[in-house]
DRENNU-443293 format. One line per 4 residues: number of its first residue (from 1); for each residue z, x, y of C-alpha. Coordinates in Angstrom, 3 decimals. Each point is the difference from the previous one (the first is absolute). Layout:
NUM> Z/X/Y; ... $
//
This chain:
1> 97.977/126.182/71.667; 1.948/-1.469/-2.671; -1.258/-3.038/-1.369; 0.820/-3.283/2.139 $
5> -0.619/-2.700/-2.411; 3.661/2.101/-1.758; 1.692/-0.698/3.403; 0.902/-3.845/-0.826 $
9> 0.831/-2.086/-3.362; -1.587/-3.739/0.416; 1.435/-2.995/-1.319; -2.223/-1.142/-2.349 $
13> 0.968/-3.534/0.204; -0.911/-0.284/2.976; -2.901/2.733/0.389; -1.592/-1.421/-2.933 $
17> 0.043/-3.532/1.047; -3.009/-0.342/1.957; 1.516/-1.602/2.990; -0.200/3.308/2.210 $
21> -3.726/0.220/0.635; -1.430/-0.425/4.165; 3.760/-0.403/1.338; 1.034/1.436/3.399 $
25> 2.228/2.949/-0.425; 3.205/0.858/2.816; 1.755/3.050/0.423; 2.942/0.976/1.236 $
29> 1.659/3.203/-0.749; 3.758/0.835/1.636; 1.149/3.433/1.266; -2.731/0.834/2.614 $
33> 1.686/-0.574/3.077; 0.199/-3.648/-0.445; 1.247/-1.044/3.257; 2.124/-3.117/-0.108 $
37> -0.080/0.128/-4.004; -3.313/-1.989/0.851; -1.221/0.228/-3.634; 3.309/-0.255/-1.795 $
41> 0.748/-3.153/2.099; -3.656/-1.254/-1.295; 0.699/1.071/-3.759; 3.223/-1.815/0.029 $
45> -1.398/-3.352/1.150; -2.958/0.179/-1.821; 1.970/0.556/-2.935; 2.640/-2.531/0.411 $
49> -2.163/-2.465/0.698; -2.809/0.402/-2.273; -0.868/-0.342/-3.409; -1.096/3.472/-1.411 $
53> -0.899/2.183/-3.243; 0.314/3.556/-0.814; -3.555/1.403/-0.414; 0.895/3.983/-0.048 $
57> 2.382/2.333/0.621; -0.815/3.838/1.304; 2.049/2.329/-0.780; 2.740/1.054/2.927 $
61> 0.915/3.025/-1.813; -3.502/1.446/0.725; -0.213/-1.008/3.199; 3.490/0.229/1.639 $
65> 1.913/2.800/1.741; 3.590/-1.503/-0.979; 1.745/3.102/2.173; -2.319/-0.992/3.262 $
69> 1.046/-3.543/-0.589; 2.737/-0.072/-2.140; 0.243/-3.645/-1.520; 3.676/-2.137/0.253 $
73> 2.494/0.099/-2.695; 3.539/-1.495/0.401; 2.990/1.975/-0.785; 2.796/-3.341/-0.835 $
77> 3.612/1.958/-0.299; -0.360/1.748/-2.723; -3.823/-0.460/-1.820; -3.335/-0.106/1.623 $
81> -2.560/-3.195/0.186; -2.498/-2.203/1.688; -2.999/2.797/-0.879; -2.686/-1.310/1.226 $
85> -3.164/2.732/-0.865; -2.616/-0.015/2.512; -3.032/-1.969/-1.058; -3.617/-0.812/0.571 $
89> -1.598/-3.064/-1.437; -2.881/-2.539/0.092; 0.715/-3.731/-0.445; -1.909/-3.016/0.102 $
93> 1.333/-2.399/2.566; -0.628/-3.488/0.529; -0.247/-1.245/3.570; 1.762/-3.194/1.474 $
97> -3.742/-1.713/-0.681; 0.445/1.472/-3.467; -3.230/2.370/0.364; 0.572/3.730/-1.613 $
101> 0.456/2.722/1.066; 0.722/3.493/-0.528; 2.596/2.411/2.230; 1.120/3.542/-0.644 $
105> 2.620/1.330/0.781; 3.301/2.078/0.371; 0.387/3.634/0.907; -2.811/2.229/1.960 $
109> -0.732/2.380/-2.943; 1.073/3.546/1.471; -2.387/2.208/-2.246; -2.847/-0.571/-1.847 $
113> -1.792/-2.301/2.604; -3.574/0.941/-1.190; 0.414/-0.834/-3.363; 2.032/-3.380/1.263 $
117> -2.543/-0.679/1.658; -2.701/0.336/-2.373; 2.661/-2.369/-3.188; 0.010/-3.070/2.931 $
121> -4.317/0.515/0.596; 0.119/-0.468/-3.441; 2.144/-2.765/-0.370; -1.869/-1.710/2.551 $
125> -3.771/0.023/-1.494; 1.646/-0.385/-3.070; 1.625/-3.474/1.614; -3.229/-0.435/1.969 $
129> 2.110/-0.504/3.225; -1.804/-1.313/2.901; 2.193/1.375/2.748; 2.942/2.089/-0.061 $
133> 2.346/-0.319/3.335; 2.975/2.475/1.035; 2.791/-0.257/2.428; 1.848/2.590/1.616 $
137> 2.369/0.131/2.818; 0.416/3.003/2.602; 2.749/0.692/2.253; -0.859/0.234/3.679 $
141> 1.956/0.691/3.163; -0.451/-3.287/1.409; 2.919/-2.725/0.740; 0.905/-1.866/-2.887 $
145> -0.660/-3.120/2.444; -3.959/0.659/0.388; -2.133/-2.356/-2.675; -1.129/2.122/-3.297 $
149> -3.472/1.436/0.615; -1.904/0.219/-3.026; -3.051/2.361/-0.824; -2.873/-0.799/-3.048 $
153> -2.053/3.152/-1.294; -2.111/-0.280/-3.095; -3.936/-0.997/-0.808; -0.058/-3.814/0.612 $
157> -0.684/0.231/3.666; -0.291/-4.455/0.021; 3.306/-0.079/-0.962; 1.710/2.193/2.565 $
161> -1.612/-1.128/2.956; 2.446/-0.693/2.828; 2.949/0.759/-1.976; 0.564/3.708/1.024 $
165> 2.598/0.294/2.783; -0.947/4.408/0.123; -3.398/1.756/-0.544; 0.834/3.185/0.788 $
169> -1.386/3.549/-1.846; 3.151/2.320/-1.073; 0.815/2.043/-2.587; 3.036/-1.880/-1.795 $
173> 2.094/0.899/-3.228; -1.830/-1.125/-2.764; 1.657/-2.906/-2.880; -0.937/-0.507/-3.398 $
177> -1.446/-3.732/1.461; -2.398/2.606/1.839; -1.007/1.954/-2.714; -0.471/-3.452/-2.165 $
181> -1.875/-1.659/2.913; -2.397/2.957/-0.234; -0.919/0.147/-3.463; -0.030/-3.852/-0.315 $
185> -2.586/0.033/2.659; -1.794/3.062/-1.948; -0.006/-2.138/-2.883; -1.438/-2.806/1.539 $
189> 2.509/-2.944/-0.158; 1.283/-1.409/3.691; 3.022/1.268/1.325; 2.127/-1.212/3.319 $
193> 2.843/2.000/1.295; 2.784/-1.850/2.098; 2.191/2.310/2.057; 2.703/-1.682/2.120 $
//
């Protein structure tokens, strides 16, 4: 495995600043089914209504397939614009109490998930976060007018308590989130899942 610690450039400013220690950490990545753009539609409030600093970028070209999902450009006439690259970043946020906190997010990484995995473990003992949370959403062939169910997975049993809406055993397709959950819980640090 390549090195993960060369998979993302910090911003020192804030890195260095000693303000990042025993915060919560939420993730949200985009791409994997995402039913009902549940995690864009959570990234766009949080971010328009929240204070928040860059803390590190990873680096897309590593871990995107651009021709499996092909990012937007507009062609205007007679020139192209509006680029936007795909990206994957961890900010600090500040919450509505003013409390911080730290969310990743952007595009599901398409390759590389291992060593992905292993650059946010680090970032996280290195940040000595005390719980990391991540949201997904899955389509299912249900009418749009039942309520959302919502399942919890991960190692902190007292906070998923009568939460889950399915326990079931299957096989499913795995996410990065997945692959992250495990090796978070490997490495020790408490982990929830949120599927709705």
């Amino acid at each position: 495995m390549l090195d993960p610690l060369t998979l993302f450039n910090l911003n020192p400013e804030v890195a260095e600043s000693g303000d990042l220690s025993g915060l919560k950490l939420l993730v949200g990545f985009t791409g994997f089914a995402e039913a009902g753009h549940v995690v864009s539609q959570i990234r766009d409030e949080l971010f328009d209504a929240l204070d928040h600093d860059l803390v590190a970028t990873f680096d897309s070209d590593q871990l995107i397939d651009y021709r499996n999902r092909r990012p937007q450009i507009s062609f205007i006439e007679d020139h192209l614009s509006d680029y936007e690259p795909p990206r994957l970043e961890l900010h600090r946020m500040y919450d509505g109490l003013g409390e911080p906190f730290l969310f990743l997010t952007g595009f599901e990484p398409d390759v590389q998930w291992e060593r992905f995995a292993a650059a946010v473990v680090h970032l996280a003992k290195t940040f000595d976060v005390q719980l990391v949370s991540w949201i997904h959403s899955i389509p299912m062939p249900v009418p749009h007018t039942r309520p959302v169910g919502v399942t919890v997975h991960g190692n902190r049993p007292d906070l998923m308590t009568g939460i889950s809406a399915w326990r079931p055993t299957a096989q499913i397709q795995a996410a990065v989130g997945h692959i992250l959950e495990l090796r978070l819980t490997q490495a020790g640090i408490d982990v929830l899942g949120h599927a709705m």
